[in-house]
N, C-alpha and C positions, 0 to 999 in steps of 0.2 A: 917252297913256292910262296911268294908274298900275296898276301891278300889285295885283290884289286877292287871289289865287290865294291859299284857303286863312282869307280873314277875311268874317266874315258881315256883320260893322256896318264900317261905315266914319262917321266923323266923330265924330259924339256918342254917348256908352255906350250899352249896350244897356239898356235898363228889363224889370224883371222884372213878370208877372202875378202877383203875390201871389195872388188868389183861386185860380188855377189851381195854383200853388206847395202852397198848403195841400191843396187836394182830393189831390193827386197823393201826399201826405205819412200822409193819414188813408186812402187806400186801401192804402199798403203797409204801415199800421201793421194794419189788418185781414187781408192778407193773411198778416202775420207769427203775430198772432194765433189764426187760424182753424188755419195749420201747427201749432203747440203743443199746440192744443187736440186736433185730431188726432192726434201722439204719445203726448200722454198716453193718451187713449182706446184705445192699440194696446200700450201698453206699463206702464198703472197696476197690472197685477196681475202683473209682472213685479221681478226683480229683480238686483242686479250681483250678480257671484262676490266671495266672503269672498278678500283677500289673507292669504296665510298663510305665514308664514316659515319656511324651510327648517330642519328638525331630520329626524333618523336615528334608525329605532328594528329590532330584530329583531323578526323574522320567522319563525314556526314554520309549515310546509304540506308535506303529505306525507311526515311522518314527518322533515323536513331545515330547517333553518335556512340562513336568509341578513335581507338588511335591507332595509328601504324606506325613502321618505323620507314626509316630510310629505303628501304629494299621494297617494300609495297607491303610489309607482313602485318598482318593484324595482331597488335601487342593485347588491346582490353577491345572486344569485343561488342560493336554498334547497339548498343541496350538503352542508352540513356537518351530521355527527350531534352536535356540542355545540353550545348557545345561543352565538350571536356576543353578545361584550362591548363595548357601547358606552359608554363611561367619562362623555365627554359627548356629548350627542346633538345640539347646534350643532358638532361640530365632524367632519369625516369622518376619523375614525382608528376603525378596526373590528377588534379581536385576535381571531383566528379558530383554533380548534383541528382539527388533523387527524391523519390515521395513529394513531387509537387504536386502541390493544393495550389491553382490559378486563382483563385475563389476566394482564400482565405492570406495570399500571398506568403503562404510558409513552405520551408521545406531542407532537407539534410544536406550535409558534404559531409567528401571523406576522401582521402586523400590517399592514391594507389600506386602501386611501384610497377613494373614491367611483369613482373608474375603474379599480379590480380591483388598482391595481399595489401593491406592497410596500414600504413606504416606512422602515420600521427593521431592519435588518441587521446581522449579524455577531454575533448574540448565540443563545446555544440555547435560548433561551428569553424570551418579553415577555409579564408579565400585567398585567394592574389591580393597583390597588392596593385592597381593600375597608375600610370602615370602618361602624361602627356607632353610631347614634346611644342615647339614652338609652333608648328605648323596641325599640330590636334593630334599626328598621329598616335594612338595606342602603342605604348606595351604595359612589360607586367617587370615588375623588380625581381631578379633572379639568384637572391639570396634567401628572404625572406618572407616570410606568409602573414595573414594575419589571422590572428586566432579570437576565438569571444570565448565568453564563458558565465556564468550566472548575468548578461546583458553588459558584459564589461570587458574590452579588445585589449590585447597584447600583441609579444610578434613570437615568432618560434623561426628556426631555422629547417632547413629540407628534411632534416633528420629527424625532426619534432622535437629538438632541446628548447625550452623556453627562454629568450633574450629578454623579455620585458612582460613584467607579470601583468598578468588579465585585469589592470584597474584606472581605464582611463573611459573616457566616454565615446571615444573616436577617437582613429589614428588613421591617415590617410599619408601617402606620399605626397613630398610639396612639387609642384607643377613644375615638370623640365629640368630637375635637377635628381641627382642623382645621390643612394645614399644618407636622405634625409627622409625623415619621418614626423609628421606636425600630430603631436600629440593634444589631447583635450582632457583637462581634468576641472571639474569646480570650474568649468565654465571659462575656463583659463586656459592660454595656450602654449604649450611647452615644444619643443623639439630633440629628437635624438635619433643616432645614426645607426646603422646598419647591422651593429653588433649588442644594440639595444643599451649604449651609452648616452647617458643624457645630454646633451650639448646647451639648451637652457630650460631651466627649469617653466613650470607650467607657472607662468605670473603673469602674460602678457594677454593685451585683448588681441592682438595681431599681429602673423609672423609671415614675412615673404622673404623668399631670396634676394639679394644681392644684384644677381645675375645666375646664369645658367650653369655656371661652377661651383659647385660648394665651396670649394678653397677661401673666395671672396667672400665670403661672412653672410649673415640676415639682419632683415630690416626691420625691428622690432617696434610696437606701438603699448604703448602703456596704458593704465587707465586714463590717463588726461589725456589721452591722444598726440602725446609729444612721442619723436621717434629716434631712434638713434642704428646703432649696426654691434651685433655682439657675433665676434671671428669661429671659426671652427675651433680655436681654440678654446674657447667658452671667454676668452677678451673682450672686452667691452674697446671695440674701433673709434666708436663713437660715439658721444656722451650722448644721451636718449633727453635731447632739450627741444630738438626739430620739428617745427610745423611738416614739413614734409621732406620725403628723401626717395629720390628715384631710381631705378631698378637701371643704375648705369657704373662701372667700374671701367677705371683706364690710371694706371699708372699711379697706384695708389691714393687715387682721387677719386672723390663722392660731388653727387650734386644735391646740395638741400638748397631748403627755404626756410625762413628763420622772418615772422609777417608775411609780407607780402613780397618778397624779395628772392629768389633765387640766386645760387652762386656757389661757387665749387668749394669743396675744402679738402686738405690731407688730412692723416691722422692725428699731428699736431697742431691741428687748428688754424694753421692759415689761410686765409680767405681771397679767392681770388675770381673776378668777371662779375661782383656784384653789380646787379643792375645792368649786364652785359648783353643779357639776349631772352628771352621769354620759355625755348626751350631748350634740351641738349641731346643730340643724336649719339655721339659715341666722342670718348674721349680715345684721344691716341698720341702716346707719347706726352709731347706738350703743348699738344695741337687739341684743339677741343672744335667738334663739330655743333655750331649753334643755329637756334630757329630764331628769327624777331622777324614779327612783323607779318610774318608768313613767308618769310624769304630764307635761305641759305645760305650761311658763308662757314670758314675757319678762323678760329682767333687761336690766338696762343694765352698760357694761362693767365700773362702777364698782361696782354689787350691789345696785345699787335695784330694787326690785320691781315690776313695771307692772304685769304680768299676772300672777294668782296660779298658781305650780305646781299646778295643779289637774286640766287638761281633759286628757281621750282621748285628744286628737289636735287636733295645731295646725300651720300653714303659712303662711307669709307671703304675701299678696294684693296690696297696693298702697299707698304711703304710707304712715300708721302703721296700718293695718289686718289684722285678721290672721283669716284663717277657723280655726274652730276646731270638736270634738265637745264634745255633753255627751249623757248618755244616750241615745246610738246615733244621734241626729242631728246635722248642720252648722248652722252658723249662721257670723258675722262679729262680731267685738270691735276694739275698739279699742285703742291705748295707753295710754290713759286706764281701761282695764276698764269701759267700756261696751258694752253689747251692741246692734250698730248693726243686726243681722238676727239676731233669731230663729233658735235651731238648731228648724226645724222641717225641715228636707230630710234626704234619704235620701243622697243623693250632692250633690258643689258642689266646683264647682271656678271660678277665677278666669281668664280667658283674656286674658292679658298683652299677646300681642299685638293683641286689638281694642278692651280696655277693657272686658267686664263680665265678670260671671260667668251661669253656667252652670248650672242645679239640679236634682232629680226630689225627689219625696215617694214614699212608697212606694206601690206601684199606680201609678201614675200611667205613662203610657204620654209624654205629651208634657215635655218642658223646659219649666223657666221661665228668662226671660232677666233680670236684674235688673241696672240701671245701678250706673255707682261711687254715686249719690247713695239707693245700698237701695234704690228703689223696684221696683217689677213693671213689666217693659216690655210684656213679652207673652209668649204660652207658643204651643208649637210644638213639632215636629220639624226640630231645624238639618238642613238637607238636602243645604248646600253654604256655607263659608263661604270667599270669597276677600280676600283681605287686601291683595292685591295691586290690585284695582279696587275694594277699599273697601268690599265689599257680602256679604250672608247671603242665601240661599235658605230661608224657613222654611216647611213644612207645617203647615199647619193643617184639620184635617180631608182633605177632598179638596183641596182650593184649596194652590198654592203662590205665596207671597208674596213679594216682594223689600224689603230693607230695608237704610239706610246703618247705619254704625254709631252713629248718634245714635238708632237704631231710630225713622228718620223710613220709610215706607211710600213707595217708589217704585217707577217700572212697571219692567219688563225694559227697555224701549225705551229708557230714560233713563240705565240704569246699564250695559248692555250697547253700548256706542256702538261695539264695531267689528263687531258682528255686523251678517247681512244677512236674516235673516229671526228669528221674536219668536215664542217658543211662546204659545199661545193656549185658551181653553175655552171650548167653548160646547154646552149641553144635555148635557152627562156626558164630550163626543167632547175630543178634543187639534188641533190644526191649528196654523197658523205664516201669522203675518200680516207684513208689510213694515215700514220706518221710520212712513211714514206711516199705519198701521193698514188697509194694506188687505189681503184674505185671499189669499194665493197658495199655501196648501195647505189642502185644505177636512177639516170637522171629519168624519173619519171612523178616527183610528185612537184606542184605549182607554189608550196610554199614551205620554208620551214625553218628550225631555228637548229641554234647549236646547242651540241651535249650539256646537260646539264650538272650540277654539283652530281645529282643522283644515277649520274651514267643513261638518261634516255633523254632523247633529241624529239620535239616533235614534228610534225610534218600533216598537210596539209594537201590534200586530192579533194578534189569537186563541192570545195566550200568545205569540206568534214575535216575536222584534225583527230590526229591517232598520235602514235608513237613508235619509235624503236628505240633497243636497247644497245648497249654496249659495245656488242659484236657487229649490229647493225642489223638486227634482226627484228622483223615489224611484230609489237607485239600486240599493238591495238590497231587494228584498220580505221582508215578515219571514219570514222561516224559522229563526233561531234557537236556543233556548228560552234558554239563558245565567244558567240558573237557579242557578248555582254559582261567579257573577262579581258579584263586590263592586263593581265598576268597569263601566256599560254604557257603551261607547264604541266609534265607528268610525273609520276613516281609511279612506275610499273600501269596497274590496269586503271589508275585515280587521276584526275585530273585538277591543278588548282581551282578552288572556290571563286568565286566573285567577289565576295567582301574579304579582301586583302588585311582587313585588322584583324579577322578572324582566323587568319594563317592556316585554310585548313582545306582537307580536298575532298574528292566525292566522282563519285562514276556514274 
């Protein structure tokens, strides 16, 4: 007898029932079905948490400062009576002040990591470094600190490796630029950049940018107060012979003064508009924007007339395009002295980085938004514009609208693709629907806003603002009022602060 142990067929294959085959195939495609159908039903008016990447901001509560992170966590602990400084808020280095004497105006830092411990040492002192952009606002340089030590500054890096040894008298970042650091030695003014490379030596009485680039070189003043321009390269641009030289760049051309004369020069010293105009707004191209007189026009470098010295007030926009006044309103001209928009606006500005400009008439409460091609896109209140995902928030009456910058009309759903829930209106109320439009917070609060970087929305009943999160679940009732913040915003149980340079929140 043969061993079968283990085999069902013996001799000829086994033949399959196809009809049963199928049946057995369409009932677990129904079974699979029917389960789906079921989760959705259990889980449509649901939704996942926002993932949200870690950053570090202060913390103001009971009178004491400390930090949180993104999530609402309490990283270093509310202890200190000065705002902790976080230079950048992706990175955990936190300079922390303590032992103040108000009396004697003294007192420590010390610079702390996300697990409390102290990570820069052996100096009597580690701050920020501050800088200011053209409109004042605050920040801090996010490479580099500045360190003292027996009464004499250097820089160190986050990690506390030292860039530029402790022996200057001052070292400040230069206004609006980036990258640079104006050194003081022997009363003398030096400069050097960001990796604690010298750029020029400390010989000068006075050192400004260029312009708001580093790239375009500084404007350097000697003992005799003659001035010239030495490049990033450590290049001498321009010979340092200049009565004076203005904080203007356009197409490798400077404007100085040389007596009592202004007029433009290149690198290799040709001279051009001597005697041309009294001052210079912006070079562009080979179009140079000039003041005489108190009036406005365009010359070219050579002394052609584009635009007649004429107008209020003039600014360069785009291309050969240039906004300009005429009898107390704005309008746009061209190269050519054509006038491509009407000065019929009260205010107008050109916004460079999205591509149009921007206008009001007087009265008028909303903006007009007008493309490079002049035309009227649409009028509004800009309410939010990000540049960074491409899109504008505009108010238009009650209704707030979303729009690329082609000023094409798209939903929140579509431009907002890493959020987890979608502000919404319906009958006067605010609520927050899902990807797929469905409601999972119902319309009963009067005002509110959309999800933010940190996954919570806030939201607004009987004057009070609160918050929800993610899921859309309220995690602060409103209570509120915030009536004196520019800025409504939550991160879990915290609220944005009021002074906005101070980037920092409080409950």
């Amino acid at each position: 007898m043969s061993n079968s142990r283990g085999r069902r067929y013996q001799g000829s294959q086994p033949k399959l029932n196809i009809k049963k085959v199928i049946a057995v195939i369409i009932v677990f495609i129904v079974i699979i079905m029917a389960i789906s159908s079921i989760k959705k039903m259990f889980s449509g008016n649901k939704t996942n948490g926002k993932p949200v990447a870690n950053a570090y901001y202060s913390v103001y509560t009971n009178g004491k400062w400390g930090v949180i992170n993104s999530k609402g966590e309490i990283i270093i602990n509310p202890e200190y009576d000065e705002a902790i400084i976080i230079p950048d808020n992706k990175k955990d280095v936190f300079l922390c002040t303590y032992d103040v004497d108000y009396s004697k105006n003294t007192y420590k830092t010390k610079v702390l990591n996300s697990k409390g411990e102290e990570i820069i040492t052996g100096y009597d002192e580690i701050t920020a470094l501050e800088n200011y952009d053209s409109s004042n606002n605050l920040s801090y340089e996010t490479d580099v600190l500045l360190a003292k030590k027996n009464e004499r500054y250097g820089l160190v890096d986050y990690k506390g490796a030292e860039l530029l040894n402790c022996e200057y008298e001052s070292i400040e970042a230069l206004k609006g630029v980036a990258k640079s650091f104006l050194t003081k030695k022997d009363g003398k003014f030096g400069l050097v950049d960001n990796i604690g490379s010298i750029i020029i030596d400390n010989n000068y009485k006075a050192i400004k940018p260029v312009s708001e680039k580093y790239e375009n070189g500084y404007i350097v003043t000697n003992s005799s107060n003659k001035k010239g321009i030495i490049g990033r390269d450590k290049s001498e641009v321009l010979e340092i012979k200049y009565d004076d030289i203005k904080q203007i760049y356009g197409s490798d051309l400077y404007v100085v003064k040389e007596g009592k004369s202004w007029e433009v020069v290149n690198k290799e010293g040709a001279t051009y508009l001597k005697d041309k105009f009294s001052d210079v707004v912006s070079i562009n191209g080979e179009n140079v924007l000039v003041k005489q007189n108190g009036k406005y026009g365009v010359l070219t470098i050579n002394g052609e007339q584009k635009i007649a010295i004429k107008y209020d007030d003039m600014k360069y926009a785009f291309d050969n395009n240039y906004i300009y006044k005429e009898n107390g309103n704005y309008g746009v001209i061209n190269i050519n002295a054509e006038t491509v928009l009407k000065p019929e606006y009260e205010t107008l500005i050109y916004r460079e980085d999205v591509g149009f400009f921007e206008a009001s008439k007087k009265g008028q409460a909303e903006s007009t938004f007008i493309g490079q091609d002049f035309t009227v896109k649409l009028t509004g209140i800009l309410s939010e514009l990000n540049v960074t995902n491409g899109y504008m928030q505009i108010r238009t009456g009650s209704e707030y609208k979303y729009y690329n910058f082609k000023f094409e009309e798209k939903t929140n759903i579509e431009l907002l693709t890493t959020n987890t829930i979608f502000l919404s209106k319906k009958d006067g109320k605010y609520g927050y629907v899902n990807k797929d439009g469905v409601v999972v917070v119902d319309y009963i609060y009067d005002d509110a806003k959309e999800q933010n970087e940190f996954g919570y929305a806030s939201v607004k009943k009987n004057g009070m603002w609160g918050c929800i999160n993610s899921k859309g679940e309220e995690v602060i009732t409103p209570a509120y009022k915030l009536e004196n913040n520019y800025v409504i915003e939550f991160i879990n149980k915290w609220h944005r602060g009021e002074d906005l340079n101070l980037n920092y929140y409080t409950d």
